[in-house]
C-alpha positions, -999 to 999 in steps of 0.1 A, spaced: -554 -151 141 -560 -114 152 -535 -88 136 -508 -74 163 -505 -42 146 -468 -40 159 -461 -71 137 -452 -58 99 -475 -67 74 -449 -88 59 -441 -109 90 -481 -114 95 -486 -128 59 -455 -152 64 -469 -167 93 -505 -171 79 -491 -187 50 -468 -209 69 -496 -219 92 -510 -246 67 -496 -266 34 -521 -246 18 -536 -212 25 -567 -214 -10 -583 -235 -28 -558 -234 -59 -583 -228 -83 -585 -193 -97 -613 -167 -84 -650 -170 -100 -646 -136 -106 -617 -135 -125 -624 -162 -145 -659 -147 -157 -648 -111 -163 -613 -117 -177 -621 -155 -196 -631 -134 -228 -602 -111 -228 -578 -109 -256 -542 -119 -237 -517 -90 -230 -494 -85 -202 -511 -87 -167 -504 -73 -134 -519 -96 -105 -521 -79 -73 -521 -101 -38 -512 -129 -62 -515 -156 -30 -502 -192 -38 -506 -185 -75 -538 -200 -89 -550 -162 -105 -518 -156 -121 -514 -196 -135 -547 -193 -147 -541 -163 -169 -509 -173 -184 -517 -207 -190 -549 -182 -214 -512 -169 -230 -512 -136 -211 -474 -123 -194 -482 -126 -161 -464 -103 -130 -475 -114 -98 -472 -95 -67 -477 -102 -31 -460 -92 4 -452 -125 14 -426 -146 2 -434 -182 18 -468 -172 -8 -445 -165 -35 -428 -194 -37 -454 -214 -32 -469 -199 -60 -435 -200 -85 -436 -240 -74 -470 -244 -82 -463 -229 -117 -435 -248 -120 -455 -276 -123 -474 -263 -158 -461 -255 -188 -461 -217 -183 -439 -211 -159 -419 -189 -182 -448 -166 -187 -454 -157 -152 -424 -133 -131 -432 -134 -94 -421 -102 -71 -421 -93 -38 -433 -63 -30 -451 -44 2 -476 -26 -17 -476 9 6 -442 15 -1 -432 -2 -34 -454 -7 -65 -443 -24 -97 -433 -3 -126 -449 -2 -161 -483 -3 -174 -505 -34 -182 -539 -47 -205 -550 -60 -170 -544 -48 -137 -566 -74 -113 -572 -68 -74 -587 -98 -63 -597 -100 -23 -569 -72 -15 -582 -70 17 -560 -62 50 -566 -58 85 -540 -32 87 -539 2 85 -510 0 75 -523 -9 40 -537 19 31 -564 4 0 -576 31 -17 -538 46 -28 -531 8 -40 -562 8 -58 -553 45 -74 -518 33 -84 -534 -1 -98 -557 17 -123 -528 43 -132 -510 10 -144 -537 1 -166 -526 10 -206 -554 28 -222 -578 3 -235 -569 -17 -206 -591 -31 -176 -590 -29 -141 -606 -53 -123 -610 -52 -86 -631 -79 -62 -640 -77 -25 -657 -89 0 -688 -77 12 -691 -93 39 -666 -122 58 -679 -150 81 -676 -149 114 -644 -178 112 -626 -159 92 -597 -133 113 -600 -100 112 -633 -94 102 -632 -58 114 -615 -52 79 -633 -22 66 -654 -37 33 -663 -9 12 -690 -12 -16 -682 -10 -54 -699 23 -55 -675 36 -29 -648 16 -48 -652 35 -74 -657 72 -62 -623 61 -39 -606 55 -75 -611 94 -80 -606 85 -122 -608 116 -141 -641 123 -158 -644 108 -196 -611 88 -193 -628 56 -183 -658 33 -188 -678 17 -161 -677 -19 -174 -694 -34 -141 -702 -19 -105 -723 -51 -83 -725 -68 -56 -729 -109 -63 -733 -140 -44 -706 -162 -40 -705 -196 -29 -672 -210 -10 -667 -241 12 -660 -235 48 -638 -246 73 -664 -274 87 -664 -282 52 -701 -272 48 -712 -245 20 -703 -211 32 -728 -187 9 -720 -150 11 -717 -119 -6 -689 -99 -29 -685 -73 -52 -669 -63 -83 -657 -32 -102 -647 -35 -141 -633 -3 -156 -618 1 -191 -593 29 -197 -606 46 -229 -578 50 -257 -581 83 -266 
């Protein structure tokens, strides 16, 4: 499904998520899990939440979960699929188109998994610059992309930048942050013919430094 760039973002996400039953896999992203598993549990901002799995994952680890995405059918997908755990409570879903709106406070983790969009509309690298000025100081920001998309998937002239250019895009003052992790990584998903669909992604880890 090509993006018509004269269809909103938001209208665009609502029909790819209404397409199907299910849009991901429902289990939280590999990355996630192995940079944020050994993190002590704060609040959390989750960025492109989906259908929920990142942001059930983190608060079922006792962190306060706000989860954010541009489309609603996502969103409450996502708040039933929670409703299904115990930690429903610790999760607060909201709506929001991330060019124009951005969700207030600051946060132990800010997480960017996959915030990929085939519109310009979306403009990345201001996100990404508000996401790590929510981060408290001694807090992580955590962003994941792809390096590369399959030739199935839509829209795979999305512009895929690489964590170094990630992180000179973040434009982070000099001596207020630590470079926790800057790589690209296999990763290993299943396909749509149901075969193993190996490719490649990247991840930046950032601390904000207390003092």
């Amino acid at each position: 499904m090509a993006h018509d760039v004269t269809v909103p973002d938001e209208e665009y996400w609502d029909t790819r998520y209404a397409q199907s039953d299910r849009m991901w896999s429902g289990r939280p992203n590999s990355a996630l899990v192995r940079e944020a598993g050994d993190l002590a549990p704060g609040s959390a901002l989750d960025l492109g939440c989906g259908e929920g799995a990142d942001a059930i994952w983190l608060a079922e680890r006792g962190w306060e979960v706000t989860a954010v995405d541009i489309s609603g059918v996502a969103l409450g997908r996502a708040a039933g699929h929670a409703a299904a755990t115990a930690v429903a409570d610790r999760i607060t879903w909201q709506r929001h188109d991330l060019s124009a709106t951005f969700p207030a406070g600051t946060f132990d983790l800010v997480t960017a998994q996959f915030l990929h969009s085939p519109s310009d509309a979306m403009p990345r690298e201001d996100i990404l610059r508000k996401a790590a000025a929510a981060v408290a100081p001694g807090g992580v920001l955590l962003i994941v992309g792809h390096a590369g998309l399959p030739a199935w998937e839509p829209d795979s002239a999305v512009p895929l930048p690489t964590p170094e250019e990630v992180v000179a895009d973040l434009g982070l003052p000099d001596g207020e942050w630590d470079l926790l992790r800057c790589e690209e990584h296999p990763s290993f998903r299943t396909g749509h013919d149901g075969k193993p669909d190996p490719r490649t992604d990247n991840t930046v880890k950032l601390r904000r430094r207390t003092a």
